[in-house]
C-alpha positions as CSV (number, residue, x, y, z in Angstrom):
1,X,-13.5,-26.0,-28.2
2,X,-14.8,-26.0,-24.6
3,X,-11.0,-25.6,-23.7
4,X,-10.5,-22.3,-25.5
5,X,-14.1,-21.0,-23.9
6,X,-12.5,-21.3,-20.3
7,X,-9.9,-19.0,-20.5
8,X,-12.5,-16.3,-21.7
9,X,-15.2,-17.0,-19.5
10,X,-12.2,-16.8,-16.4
11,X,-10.9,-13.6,-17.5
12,X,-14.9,-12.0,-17.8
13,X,-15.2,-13.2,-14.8
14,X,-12.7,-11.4,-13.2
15,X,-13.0,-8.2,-14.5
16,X,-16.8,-7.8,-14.0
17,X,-17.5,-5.9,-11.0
18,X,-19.8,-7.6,-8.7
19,X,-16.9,-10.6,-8.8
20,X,-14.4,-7.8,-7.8
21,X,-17.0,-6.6,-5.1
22,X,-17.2,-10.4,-3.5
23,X,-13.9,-10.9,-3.7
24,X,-12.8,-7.7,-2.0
25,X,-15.2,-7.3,1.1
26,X,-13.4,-10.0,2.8
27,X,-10.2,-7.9,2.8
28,X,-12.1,-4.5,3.7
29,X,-13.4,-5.9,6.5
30,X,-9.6,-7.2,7.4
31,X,-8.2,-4.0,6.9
32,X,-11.7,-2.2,8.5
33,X,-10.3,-4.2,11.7
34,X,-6.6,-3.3,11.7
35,X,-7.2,0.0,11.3
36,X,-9.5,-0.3,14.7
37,X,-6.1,-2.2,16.7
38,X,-4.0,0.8,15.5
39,X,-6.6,3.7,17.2
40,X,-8.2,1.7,19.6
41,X,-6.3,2.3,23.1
42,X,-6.0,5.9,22.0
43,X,-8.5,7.0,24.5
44,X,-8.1,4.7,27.4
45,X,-4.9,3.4,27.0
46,X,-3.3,6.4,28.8
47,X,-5.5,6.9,32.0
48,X,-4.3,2.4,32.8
49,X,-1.0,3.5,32.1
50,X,-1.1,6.5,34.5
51,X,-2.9,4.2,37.3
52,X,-0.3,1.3,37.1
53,X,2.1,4.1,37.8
54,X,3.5,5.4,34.6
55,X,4.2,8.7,33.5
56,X,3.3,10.3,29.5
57,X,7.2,10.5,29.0
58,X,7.7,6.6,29.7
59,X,4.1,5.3,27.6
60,X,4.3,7.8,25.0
61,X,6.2,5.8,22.5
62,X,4.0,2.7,22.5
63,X,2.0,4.5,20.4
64,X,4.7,5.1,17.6
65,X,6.8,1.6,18.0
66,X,4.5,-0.3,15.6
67,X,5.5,2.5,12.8
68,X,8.7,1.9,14.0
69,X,8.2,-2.1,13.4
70,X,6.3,-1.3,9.9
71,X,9.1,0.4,8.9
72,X,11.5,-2.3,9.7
73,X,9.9,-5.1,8.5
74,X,7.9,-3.8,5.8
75,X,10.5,-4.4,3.4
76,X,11.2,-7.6,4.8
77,X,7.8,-8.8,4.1
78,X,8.0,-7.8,0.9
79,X,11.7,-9.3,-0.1
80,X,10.1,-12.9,1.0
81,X,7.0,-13.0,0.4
82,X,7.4,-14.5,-3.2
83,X,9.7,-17.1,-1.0
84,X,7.7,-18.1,1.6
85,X,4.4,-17.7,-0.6
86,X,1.8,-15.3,0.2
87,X,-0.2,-18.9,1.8
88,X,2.0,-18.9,4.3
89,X,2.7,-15.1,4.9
90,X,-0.8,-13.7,4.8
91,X,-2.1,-16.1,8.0
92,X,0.4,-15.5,9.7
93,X,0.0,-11.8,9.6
94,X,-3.8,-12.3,10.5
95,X,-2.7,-14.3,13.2
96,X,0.0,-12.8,15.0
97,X,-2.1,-9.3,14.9
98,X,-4.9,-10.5,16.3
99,X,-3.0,-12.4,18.8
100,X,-0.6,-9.8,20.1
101,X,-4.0,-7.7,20.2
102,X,-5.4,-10.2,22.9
103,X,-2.1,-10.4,24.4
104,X,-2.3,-6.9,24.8
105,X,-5.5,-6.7,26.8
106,X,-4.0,-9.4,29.0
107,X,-1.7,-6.3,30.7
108,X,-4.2,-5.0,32.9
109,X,-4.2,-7.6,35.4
110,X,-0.2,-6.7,35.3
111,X,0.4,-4.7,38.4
112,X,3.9,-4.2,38.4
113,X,5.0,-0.7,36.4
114,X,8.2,-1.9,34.8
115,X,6.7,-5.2,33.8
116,X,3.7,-3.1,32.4
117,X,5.9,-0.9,30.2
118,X,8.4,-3.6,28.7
119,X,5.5,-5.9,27.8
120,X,3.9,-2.7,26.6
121,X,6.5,-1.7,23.9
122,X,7.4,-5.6,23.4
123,X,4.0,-6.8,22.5
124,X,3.1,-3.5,20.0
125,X,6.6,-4.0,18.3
126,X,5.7,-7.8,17.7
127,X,1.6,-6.5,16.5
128,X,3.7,-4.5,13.6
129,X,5.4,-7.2,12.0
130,X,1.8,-9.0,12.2
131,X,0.5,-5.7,10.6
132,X,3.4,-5.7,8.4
133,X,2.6,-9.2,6.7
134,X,-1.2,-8.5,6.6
135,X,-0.9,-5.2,4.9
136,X,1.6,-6.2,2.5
137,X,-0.1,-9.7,1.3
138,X,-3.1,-7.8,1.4
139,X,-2.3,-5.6,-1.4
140,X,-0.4,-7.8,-3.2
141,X,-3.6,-10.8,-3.6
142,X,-5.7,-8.4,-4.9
143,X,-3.1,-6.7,-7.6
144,X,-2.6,-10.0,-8.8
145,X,-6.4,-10.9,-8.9
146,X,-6.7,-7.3,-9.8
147,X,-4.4,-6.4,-12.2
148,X,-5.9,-3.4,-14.0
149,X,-7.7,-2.0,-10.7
150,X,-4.2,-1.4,-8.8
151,X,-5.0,2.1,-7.8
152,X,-8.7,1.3,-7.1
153,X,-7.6,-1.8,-4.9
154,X,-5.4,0.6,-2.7
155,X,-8.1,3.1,-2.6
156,X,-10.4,0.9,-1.0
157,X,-8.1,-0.6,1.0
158,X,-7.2,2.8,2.3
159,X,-10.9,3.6,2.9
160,X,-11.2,0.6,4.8
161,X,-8.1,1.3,6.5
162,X,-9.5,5.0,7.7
163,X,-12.9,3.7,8.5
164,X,-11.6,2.1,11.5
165,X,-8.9,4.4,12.4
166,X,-11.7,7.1,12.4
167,X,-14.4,4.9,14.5
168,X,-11.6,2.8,17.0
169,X,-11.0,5.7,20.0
170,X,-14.8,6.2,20.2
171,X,-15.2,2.0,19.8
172,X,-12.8,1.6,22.5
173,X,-13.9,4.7,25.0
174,X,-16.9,2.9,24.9
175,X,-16.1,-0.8,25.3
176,X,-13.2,0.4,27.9
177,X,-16.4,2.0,30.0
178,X,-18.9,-1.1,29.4
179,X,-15.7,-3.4,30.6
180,X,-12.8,-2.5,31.1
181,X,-9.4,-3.0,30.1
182,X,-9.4,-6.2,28.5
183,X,-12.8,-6.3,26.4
184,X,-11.4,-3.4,23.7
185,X,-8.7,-5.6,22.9
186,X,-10.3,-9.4,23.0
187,X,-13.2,-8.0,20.7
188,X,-11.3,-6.4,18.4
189,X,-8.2,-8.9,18.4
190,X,-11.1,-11.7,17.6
191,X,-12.7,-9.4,14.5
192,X,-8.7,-9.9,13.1
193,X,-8.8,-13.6,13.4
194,X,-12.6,-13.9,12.7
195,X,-11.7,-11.4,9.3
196,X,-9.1,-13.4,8.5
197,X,-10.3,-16.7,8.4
198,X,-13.4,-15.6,6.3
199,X,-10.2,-14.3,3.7
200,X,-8.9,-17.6,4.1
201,X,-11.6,-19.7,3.4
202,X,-13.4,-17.6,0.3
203,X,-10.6,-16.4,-1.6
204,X,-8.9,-18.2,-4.1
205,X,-5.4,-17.1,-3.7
206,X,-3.4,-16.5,-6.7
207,X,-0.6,-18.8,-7.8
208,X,2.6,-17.7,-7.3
209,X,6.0,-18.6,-9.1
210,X,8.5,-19.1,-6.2
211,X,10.9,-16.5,-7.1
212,X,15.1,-15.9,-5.8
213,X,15.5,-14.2,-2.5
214,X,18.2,-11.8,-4.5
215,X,15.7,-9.8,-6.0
216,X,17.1,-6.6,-6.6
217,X,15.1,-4.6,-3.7
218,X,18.4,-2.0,-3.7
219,X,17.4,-1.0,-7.5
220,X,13.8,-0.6,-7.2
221,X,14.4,1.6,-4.2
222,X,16.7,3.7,-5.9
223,X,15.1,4.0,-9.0
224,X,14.5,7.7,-8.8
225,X,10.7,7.7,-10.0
226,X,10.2,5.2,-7.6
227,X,12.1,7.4,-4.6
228,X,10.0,10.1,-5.6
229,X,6.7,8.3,-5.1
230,X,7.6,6.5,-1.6
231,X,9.1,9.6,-0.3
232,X,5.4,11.2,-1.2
233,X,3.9,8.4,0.7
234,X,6.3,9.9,3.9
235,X,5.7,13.2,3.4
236,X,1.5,12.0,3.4
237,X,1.6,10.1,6.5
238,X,4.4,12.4,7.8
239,X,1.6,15.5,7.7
240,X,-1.6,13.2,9.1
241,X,0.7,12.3,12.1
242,X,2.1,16.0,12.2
243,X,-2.2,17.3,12.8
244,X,-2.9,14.0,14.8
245,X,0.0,15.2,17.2
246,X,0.0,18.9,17.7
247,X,-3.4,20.4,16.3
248,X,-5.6,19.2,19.6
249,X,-2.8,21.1,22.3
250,X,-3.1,24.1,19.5
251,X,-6.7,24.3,19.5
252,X,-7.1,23.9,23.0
253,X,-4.9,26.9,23.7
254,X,-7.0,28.8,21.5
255,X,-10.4,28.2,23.6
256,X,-11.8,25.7,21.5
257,X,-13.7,23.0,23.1
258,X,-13.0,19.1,23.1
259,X,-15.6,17.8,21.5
260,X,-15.3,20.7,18.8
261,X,-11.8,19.5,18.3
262,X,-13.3,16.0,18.1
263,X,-15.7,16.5,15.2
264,X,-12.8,18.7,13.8
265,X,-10.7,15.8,13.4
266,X,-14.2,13.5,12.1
267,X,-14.1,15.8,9.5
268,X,-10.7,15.3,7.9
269,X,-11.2,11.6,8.5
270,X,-14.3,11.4,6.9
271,X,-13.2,13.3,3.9
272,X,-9.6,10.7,3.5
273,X,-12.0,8.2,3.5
274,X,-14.7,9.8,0.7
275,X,-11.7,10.8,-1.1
276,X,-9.7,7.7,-1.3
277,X,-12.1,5.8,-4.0
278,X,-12.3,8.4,-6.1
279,X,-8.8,9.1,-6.8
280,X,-8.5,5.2,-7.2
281,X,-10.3,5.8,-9.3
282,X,-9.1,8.8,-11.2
283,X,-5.8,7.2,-11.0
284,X,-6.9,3.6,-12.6
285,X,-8.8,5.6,-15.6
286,X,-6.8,8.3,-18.1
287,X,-5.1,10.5,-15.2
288,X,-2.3,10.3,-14.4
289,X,-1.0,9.4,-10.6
290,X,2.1,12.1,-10.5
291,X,-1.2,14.4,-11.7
292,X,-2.9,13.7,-8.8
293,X,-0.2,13.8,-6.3
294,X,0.8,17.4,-7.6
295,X,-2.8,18.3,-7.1
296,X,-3.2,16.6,-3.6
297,X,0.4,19.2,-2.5
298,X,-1.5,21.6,-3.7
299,X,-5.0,20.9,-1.6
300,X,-2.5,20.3,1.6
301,X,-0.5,23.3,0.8
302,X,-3.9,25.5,1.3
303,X,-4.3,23.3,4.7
304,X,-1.5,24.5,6.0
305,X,-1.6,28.5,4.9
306,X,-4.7,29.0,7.0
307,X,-5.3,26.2,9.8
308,X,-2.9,28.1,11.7
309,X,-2.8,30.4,10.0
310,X,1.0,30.6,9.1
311,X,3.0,33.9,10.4
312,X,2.9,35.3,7.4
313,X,-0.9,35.1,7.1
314,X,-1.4,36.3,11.1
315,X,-4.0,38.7,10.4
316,X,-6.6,35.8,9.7
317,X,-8.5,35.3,13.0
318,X,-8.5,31.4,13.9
319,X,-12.1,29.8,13.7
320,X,-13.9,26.5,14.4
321,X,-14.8,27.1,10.5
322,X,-11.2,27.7,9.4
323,X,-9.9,25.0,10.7
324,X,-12.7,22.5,9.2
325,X,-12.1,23.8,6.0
326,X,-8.5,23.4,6.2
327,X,-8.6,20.4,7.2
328,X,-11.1,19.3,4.2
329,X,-8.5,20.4,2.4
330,X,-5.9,18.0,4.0
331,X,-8.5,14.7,4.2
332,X,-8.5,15.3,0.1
333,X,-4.6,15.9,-0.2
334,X,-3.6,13.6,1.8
335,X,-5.7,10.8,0.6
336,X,-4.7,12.1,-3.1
337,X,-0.6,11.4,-2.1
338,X,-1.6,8.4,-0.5
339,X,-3.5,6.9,-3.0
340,X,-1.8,8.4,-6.1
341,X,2.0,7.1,-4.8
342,X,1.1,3.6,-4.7
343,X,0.3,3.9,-8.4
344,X,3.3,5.6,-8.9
345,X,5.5,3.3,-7.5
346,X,4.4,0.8,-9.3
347,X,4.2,2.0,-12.4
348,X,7.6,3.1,-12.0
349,X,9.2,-0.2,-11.0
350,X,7.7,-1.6,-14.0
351,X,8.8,1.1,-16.5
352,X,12.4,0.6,-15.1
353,X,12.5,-2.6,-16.7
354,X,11.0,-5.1,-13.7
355,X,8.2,-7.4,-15.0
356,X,4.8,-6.5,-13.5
357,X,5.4,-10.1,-11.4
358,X,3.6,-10.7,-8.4
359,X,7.1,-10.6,-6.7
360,X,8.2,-7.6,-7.4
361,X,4.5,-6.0,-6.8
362,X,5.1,-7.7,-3.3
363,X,8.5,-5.8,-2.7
364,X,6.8,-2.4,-3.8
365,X,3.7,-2.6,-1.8
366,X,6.5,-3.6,1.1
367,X,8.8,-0.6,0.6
368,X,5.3,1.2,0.6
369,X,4.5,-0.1,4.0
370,X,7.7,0.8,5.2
371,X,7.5,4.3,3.9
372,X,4.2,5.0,5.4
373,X,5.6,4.0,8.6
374,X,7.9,6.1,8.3
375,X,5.9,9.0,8.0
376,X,3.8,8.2,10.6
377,X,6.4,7.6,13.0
378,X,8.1,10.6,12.4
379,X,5.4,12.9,12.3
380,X,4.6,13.0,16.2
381,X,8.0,12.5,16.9
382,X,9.6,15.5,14.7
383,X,6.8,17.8,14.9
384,X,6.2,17.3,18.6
385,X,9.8,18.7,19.4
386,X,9.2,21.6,17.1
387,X,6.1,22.5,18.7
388,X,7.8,22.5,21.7
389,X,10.5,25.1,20.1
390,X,9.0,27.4,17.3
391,X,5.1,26.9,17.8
392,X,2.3,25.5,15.7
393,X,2.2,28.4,13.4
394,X,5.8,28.0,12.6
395,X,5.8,24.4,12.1
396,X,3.6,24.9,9.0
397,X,6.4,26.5,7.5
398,X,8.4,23.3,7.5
399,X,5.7,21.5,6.5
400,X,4.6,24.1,3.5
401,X,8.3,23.2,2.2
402,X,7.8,19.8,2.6
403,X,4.3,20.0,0.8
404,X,6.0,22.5,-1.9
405,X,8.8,20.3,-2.8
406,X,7.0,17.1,-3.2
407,X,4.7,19.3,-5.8
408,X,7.5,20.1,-7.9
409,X,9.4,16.5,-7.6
410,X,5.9,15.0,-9.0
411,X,5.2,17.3,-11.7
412,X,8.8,16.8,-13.1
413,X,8.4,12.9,-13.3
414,X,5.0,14.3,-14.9
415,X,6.6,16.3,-17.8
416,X,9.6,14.4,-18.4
417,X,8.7,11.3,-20.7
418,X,9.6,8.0,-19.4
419,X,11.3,5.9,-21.1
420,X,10.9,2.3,-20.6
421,X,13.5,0.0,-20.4
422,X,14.0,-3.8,-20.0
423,X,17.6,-4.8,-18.0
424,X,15.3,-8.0,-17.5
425,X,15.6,-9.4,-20.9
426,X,19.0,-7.6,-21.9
427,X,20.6,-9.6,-19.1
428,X,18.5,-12.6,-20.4
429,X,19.7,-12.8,-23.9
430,X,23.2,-11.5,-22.9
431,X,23.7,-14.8,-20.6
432,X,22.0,-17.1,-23.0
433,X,24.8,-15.9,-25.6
434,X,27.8,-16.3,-22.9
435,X,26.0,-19.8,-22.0
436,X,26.2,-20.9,-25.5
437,X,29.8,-19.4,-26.2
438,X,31.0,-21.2,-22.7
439,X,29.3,-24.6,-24.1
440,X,32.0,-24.7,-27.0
441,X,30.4,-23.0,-30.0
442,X,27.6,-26.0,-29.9
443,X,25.0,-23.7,-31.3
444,X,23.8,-23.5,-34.7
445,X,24.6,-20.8,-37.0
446,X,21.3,-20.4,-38.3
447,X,20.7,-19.5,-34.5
448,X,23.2,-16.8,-33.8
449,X,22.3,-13.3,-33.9
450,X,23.3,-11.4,-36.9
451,X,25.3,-8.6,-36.5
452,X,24.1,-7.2,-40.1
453,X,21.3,-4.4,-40.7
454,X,18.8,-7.0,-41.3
455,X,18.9,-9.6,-38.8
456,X,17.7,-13.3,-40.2
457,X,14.6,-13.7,-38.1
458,X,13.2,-17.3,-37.5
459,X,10.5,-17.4,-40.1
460,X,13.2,-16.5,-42.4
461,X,15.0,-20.0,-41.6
462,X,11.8,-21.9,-42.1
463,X,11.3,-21.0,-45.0
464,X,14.3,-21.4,-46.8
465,X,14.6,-24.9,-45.5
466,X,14.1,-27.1,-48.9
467,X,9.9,-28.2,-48.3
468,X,10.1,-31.9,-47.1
469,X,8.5,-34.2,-50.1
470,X,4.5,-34.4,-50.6
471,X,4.1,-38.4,-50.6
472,X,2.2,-39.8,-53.4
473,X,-1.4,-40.6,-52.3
474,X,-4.0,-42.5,-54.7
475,X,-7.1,-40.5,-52.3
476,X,-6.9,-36.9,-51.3
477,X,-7.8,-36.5,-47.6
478,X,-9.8,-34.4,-45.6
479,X,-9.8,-33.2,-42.1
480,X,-12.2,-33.6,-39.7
481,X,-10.9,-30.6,-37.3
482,X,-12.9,-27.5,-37.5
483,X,-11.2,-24.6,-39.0
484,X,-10.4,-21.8,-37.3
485,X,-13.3,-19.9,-38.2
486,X,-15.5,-22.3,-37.2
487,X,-13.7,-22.5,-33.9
488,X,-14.3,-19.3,-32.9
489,X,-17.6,-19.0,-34.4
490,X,-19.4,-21.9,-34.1
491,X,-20.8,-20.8,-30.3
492,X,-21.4,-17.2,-31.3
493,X,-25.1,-17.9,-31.6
């Protein structure tokens, strides 16, 4: 009796929320601090460059090579991580990010230009593959503790995420002035590792089946409902990157001032991160993701009509209020494509007939690692050339197209019904009956499936075995076990 109390006082447990608010702080605080290492230097990191001897042209890619290493290894993660096990892959990741973050602060007693640069771009392409493995077995503990608060879990994540983003160039500006070069980097490296270990040491990680490193990552990419949600996840990142890139040079030529242009960008921050939980939320209760991704296109669409505004709304005069309100509009459509894609995916790797495993929740939150860096890679890059050509106002063209076709690919997936199918099992039971035809017919016939209308189902068998004969007893007996009722009853009380 106490045995069959356990398993429902372990699943209470875990669905009540103040267990899922001690669990999760741990990793907040992880991702609060990753998202600190990937803004920090933003401020600072320039003006050493410039006095070691390097030029904007020669440093201005250390900025995008960990996207560049997210991208790459992402996936990878995510392929072996139900290999390796996420015991081994998650400190690791903690580890080698916080690490390469020290490292990294270790350049500015590094005189030599050349020297400077390759251990520049060297050190940030090895901090991605650390990011890589801490992202990706971040996500996927918590959907396995978590199962029925996927969307909420990368909400918050997200949130977390932002937080520091939004707080690490004024963090660093500030520590940089107080210390110099290296303090940015050792405090913040150290808040990885410290973050990390208190992950370590107070979560129970999940236990997971060591799966076969041929898991079809090729199918689940292709899966079209599943290319349409990680190609939203590009197109979200791909627009934050586009504003982060080419809206300060814009505004700037427009005679607004720098620390207008600094709240302008707290503002869309601080709206991605009040927006994330919520459509977590939305998304983990009766709406549908594809429903909020649609409506997040839409909110970014509006962005990008009148931030500029576009040529073809030129008779709107630019303001210090238009833009704020535009890009309200973007911190709440881009955290709704964001958010809502994740769900998608996943939902959609599942409905194509993949079990809703740990491992194949590992490869989706990989390939969504990889797509976001992706997006954020080529966002800067992209956009920065066509700045350079056509202008800010016409670069919202491309990326009202962008914005206009991800709305129509996510409300189709929306109306058209999905139809779930298992290849899992079909494959199962067709190799079980090749396995038994190979053995040399060894099965039983009662066992083989009938090819009639009515197929003989295995109650069917038992019971039209003959009943085994009742011995003869002189005393009836009676059994001691509770019944079922009383089982299940007794402690109700």
């Amino acid at each position: 009796m106490g045995g069959e109390t356990e398993p429902l006082l372990q699943t209470t447990e875990t669905t009540s929320k103040s267990y899922f608010i001690r669990t999760i702080i741990p990793f907040l605080l992880l991702q609060a601090s990753v998202g600190l290492c990937s803004s920090l230097q933003a401020t600072f990191y320039p003006i050493e460059a410039e006095l070691k001897g390097a030029t904007a042209s020669q440093f201005g890619a250390v900025f995008g090579i960990i996207h560049l290493s997210l991208f790459i290894f992402g996936p990878i993660v995510g392929k072996y991580l139900p290999i390796w096990g996420v015991k081994a892959i998650f400190p690791a990741g903690f580890i080698i990010d916080g690490s390469t973050f020290i490292l990294f602060g270790l350049l500015e007693w590094v005189e030599d230009t050349t020297t400077f640069l390759v251990f520049s771009y060297l050190i940030r392409f090895i901090e991605g593959v650390g990011a890589a493995a801490t992202w990706t077995s971040n996500l996927s503990i918590l959907m396995a503790k978590f199962p029925d608060r996927k969307a909420t879990v990368k909400a918050w994540c997200d949130a977390s995420f932002n937080f520091g983003l939004t707080i690490g160039p004024v963090l660093g500006a500030l520590m940089y002035d107080a210390g110099g070069f290296f303090l940015p980097f050792a405090v913040t490296g150290s808040a990885i590792l410290i973050s990390g270990i208190i992950v370590l040491f107070s979560t129970s990680f999940p236990e997971m089946e060591q799966g076969e490193s041929n898991l079809p990552v090729a199918r689940i990419v292709f899966n079209p409902r599943v290319l349409i949600a990680l190609l939203t996840c590009t197109v979200g990142a791909y627009s934050v990157g586009t504003i982060e890139a080419t809206l300060s040079s814009f505004l700037s030529g427009k005679h607004i001032d720098v620390k207008m242009i600094a709240v302008a960008f707290l503002v869309m921050s601080f709206c991605s991160v009040l927006a994330t939980p919520l459509f977590g939320f939305l998304c983990d209760c009766k709406v549908s993701p594809w429903v909020v991704s649609a409506a997040g296109s839409v909110l970014m669409f509006v962005c990008f009509v009148f931030i500029g505004p576009c040529p073809y709304m030129s008779f709107i005069k630019v303001t210090f209020i238009s833009v704020c309100g535009s890009l309200v509009a973007q911190g709440f459509g881009s955290a709704a494509l964001l958010v809502a894609s994740f769900a998608s995916a996943q939902i959609a790797a599942v409905a194509a007939g993949f079990p809703e495993s740990m491992e194949v929740q590992a490869v989706v939150s990989g390939l969504f690692t990889s797509s976001f860096a992706l997006g954020n890679f080529c966002g800067p890059t992209i956009s920065g050339v066509l700045y350079d050509a056509v202008g800010f106002e016409y670069n919202l063209l491309v990326l009202q197209g962008l914005v206009a076709l991800t709305f129509a690919v996510n409300l189709l997936s929306w109306f058209v019904p999905l139809q779930v199918s298992r290849p899992d099992q079909t494959e199962a039971n067709v190799s079980a009956t090749t396995s038994s035809t190979e053995d040399g017919n060894k099965t039983e016939p009662a066992r083989r499936i009938s090819s009639g209308t009515y197929p003989e189902l295995p109650a069917d068998i038992i019971r039209s075995r003959p009943a085994p004969p009742r011995p003869a007893k002189m005393m009836r007996s009676y059994s001691t076990s509770s019944s079922v009722y009383e089982r299940t009853n007794m402690f109700s009380f």
